[in-house]
C-alpha positions as CSV (number, residue, x, y, z in Angstrom):
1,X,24.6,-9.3,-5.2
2,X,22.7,-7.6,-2.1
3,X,19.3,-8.6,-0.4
4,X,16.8,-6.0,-0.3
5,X,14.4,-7.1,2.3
6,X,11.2,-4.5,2.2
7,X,9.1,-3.6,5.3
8,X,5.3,-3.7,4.8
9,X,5.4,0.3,4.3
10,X,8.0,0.4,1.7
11,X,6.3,-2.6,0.1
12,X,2.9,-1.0,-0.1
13,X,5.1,2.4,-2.0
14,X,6.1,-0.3,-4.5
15,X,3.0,-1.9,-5.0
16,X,1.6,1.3,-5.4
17,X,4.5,2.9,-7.0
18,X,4.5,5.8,-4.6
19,X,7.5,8.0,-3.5
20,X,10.1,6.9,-6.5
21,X,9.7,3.1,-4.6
22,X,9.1,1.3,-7.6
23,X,11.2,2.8,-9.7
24,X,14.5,2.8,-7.2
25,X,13.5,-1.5,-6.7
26,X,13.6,-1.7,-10.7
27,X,17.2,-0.1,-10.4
28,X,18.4,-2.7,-8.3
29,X,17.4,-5.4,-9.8
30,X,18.6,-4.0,-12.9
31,X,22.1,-4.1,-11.1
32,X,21.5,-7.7,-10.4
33,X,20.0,-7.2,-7.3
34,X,17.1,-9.2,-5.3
35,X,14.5,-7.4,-3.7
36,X,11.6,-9.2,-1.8
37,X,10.0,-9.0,1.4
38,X,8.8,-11.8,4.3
39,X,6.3,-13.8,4.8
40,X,5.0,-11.5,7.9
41,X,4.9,-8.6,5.8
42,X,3.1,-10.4,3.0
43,X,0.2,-11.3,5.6
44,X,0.3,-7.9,7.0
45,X,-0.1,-6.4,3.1
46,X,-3.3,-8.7,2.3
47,X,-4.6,-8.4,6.1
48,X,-4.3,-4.3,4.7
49,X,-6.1,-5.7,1.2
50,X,-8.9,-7.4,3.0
51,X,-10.0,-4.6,5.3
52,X,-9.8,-1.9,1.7
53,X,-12.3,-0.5,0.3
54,X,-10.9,-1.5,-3.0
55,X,-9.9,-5.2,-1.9
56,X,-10.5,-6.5,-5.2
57,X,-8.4,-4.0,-7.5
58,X,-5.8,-4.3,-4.6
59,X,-5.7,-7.9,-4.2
60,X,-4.8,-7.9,-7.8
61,X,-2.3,-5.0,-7.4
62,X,-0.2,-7.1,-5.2
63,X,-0.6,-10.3,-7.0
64,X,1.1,-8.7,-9.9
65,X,4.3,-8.0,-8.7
66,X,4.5,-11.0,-6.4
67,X,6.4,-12.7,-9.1
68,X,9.3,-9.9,-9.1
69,X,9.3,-10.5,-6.1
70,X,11.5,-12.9,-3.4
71,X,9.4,-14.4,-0.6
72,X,11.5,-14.9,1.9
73,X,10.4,-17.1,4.9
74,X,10.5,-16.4,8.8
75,X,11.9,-19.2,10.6
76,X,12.9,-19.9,13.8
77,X,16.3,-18.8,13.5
78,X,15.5,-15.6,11.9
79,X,13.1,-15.3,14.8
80,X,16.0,-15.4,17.1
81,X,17.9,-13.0,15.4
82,X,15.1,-10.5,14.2
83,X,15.3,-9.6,18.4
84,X,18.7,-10.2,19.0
85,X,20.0,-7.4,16.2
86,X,17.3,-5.0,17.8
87,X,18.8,-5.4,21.4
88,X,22.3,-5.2,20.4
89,X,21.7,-1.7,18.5
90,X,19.4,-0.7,21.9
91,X,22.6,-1.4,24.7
92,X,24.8,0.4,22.3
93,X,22.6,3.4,22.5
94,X,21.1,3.3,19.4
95,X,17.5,3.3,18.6
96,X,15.6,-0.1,18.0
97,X,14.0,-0.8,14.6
98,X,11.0,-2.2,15.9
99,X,8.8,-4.7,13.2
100,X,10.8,-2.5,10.4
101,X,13.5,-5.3,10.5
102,X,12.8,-8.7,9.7
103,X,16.0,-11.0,9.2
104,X,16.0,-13.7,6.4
105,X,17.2,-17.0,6.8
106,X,21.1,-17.7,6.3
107,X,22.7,-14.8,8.2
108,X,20.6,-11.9,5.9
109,X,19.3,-9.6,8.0
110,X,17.4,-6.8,5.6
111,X,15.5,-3.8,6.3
112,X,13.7,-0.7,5.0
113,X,14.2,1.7,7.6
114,X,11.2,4.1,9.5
115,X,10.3,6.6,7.9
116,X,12.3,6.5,4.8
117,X,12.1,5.7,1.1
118,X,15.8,4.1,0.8
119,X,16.4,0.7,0.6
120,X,19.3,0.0,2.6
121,X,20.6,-3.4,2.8
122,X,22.6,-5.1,6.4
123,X,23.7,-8.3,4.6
124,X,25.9,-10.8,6.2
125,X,26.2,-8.6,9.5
């Protein structure tokens, strides 16, 4: 099974079902798959709801499909390593993933990439 870990961006497509989000999250699952997002991108989505126009019909929007969805939480550890990955791709040249990457607890670091509509998946790295 692979973590999918959804920035707040990507999240929103899904709640939404914008840019063939939703429909590419119910393909994973459907491959036994767990998709979900963390707890600082499920404040960041209802800080986005309260400051709508349409907070109400939003609010329940995102309720909905909390439940197919894993909440996974931001501990210290994660913390750690949320900064750690980040530096590591930065000395090797790379370009840093900024708030995009938020790690999970247990060694599952998961992220929805900038600017794109894949869900790609760092488990266990």
């Amino acid at each position: 099974m692979t973590r999918f870990q959804l920035d707040t961006g990507i999240a929103s497509d899904y709640i939404n079902r914008r840019h063939g989000v939703f429909e590419r999250v119910r393909s994973e699952v459907a491959k036994g798959n767990r998709i979900g997002i963390g707890v600082p991108v499920l404040a960041e989505l209802v800080a986005g709801i309260e400051h709508s126009k349409s907070r109400d019909r939003n609010m329940q929007r995102l309720r909905s499909v909390l439940a197919s969805l894993k909440i996974w939480p931001f501990d210290a550890p994660a913390a750690f390593e949320r900064w750690r990955g980040d530096c590591r791709r930065q000395r090797r040249g790379g370009r840093g993933f900024s708030l995009a990457v938020i790690p999970c607890s247990g060694r599952q670091a998961l992220v929805s990439t900038p600017n794109s509509h894949a869900l790609p998946s760092y488990a266990n790295r």
